[in-house]
C-alpha positions in Angstrom: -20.8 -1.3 -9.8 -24.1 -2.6 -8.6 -25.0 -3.2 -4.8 -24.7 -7.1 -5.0 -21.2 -6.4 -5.9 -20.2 -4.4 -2.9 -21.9 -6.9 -0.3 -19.6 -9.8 -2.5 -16.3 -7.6 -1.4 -17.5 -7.2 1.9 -18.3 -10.4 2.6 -14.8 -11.2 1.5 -13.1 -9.0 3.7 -15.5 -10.5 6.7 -14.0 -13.6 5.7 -10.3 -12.6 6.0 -10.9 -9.3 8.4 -9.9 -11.9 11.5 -6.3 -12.5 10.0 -5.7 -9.0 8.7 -6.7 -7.0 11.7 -5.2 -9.6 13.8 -8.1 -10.9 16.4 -7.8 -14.4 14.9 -7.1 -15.2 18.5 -10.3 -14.3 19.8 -12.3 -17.8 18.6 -15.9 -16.5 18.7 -15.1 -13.6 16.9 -12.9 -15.7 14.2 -15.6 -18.2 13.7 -18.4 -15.8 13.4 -16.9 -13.8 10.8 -15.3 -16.7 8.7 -18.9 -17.8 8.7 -20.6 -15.0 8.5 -18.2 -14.1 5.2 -18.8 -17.3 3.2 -22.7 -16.6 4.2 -22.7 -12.8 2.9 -20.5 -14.1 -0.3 -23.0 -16.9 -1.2 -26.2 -14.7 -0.8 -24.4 -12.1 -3.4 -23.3 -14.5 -5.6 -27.3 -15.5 -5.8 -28.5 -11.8 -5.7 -26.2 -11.2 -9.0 -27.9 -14.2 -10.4 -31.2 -13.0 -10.1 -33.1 -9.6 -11.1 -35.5 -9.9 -8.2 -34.2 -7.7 -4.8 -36.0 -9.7 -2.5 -32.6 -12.3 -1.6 -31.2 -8.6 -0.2 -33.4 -9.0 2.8 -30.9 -12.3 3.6 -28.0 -9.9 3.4 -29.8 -7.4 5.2 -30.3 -10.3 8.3 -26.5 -11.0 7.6 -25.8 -7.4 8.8 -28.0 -6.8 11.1 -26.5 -10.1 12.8 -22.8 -8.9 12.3 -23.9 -5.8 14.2 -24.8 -6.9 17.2 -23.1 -10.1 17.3 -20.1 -8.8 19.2 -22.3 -8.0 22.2 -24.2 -11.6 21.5 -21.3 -13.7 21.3 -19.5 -11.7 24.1 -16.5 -10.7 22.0 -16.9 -7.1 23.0 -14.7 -7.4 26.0 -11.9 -8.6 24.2 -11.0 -7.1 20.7 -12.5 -3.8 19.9 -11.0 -4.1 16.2 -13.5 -6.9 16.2 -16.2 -5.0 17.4 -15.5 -2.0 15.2 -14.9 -3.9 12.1 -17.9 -6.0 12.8 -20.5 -2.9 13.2 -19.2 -1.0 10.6 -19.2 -3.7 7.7 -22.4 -4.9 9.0 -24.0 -1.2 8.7 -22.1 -1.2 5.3 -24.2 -4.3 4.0 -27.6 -3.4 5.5 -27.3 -0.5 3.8 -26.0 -1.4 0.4 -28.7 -4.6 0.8 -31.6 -2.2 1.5 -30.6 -0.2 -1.1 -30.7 -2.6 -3.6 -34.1 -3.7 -2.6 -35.9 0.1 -2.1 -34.2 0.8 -6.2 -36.2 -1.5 -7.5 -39.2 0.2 -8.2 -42.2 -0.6 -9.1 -41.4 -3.2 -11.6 -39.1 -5.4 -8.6 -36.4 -5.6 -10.8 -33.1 -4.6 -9.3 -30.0 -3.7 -11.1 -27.4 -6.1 -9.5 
């Protein structure tokens, strides 16, 4: 299973982990993660498209951003599923995005 395909499941379950853990109520965390989800999903969907690495760097953002965005969006005070969920995926796709990048080699051709 190439990297590309592990951000495309993870960006799915960023779009549904509000509903399924249950902090659908809190609104900025909801909104940030249904977004954030159909973002992560698109940018795979293009990085399986394409043997260059370089559209990883956009997932990379993507998971930096779900990192700290609890503490941006001031959702940290009120669901720590949120804020658990939201650091841990987003470590999860930094690191599967720089990964696919860094195994390029040489040539900049990634496997997907």
């Amino acid at each position: 299973m190439g990297w590309s395909w592990v951000n495309l499941i993870l960006g799915i379950w960023t779009f549904f982990s509000p509903f399924i853990l249950s902090f659908s109520s809190v609104r900025s965390a909801l909104w940030n993660d249904v977004i954030l989800g159909i973002i992560i999903v698109i940018i795979s969907v293009i990085a399986l498209g394409t043997a260059e690495p370089g559209v990883s760097w956009w997932n990379a953002a993507a998971g930096v951003w779900l990192i700290i965005s609890p503490f941006v969006l001031f959702f940290f005070q009120l669901s720590a599923t949120a804020v658990w969920n939201n650091v841990v995926v987003g470590i999860l796709i930094v690191i599967f995005s720089l990964v696919r990048v860094f195994a390029a080699g040489p040539t900049g051709k990634a496997s997907t």
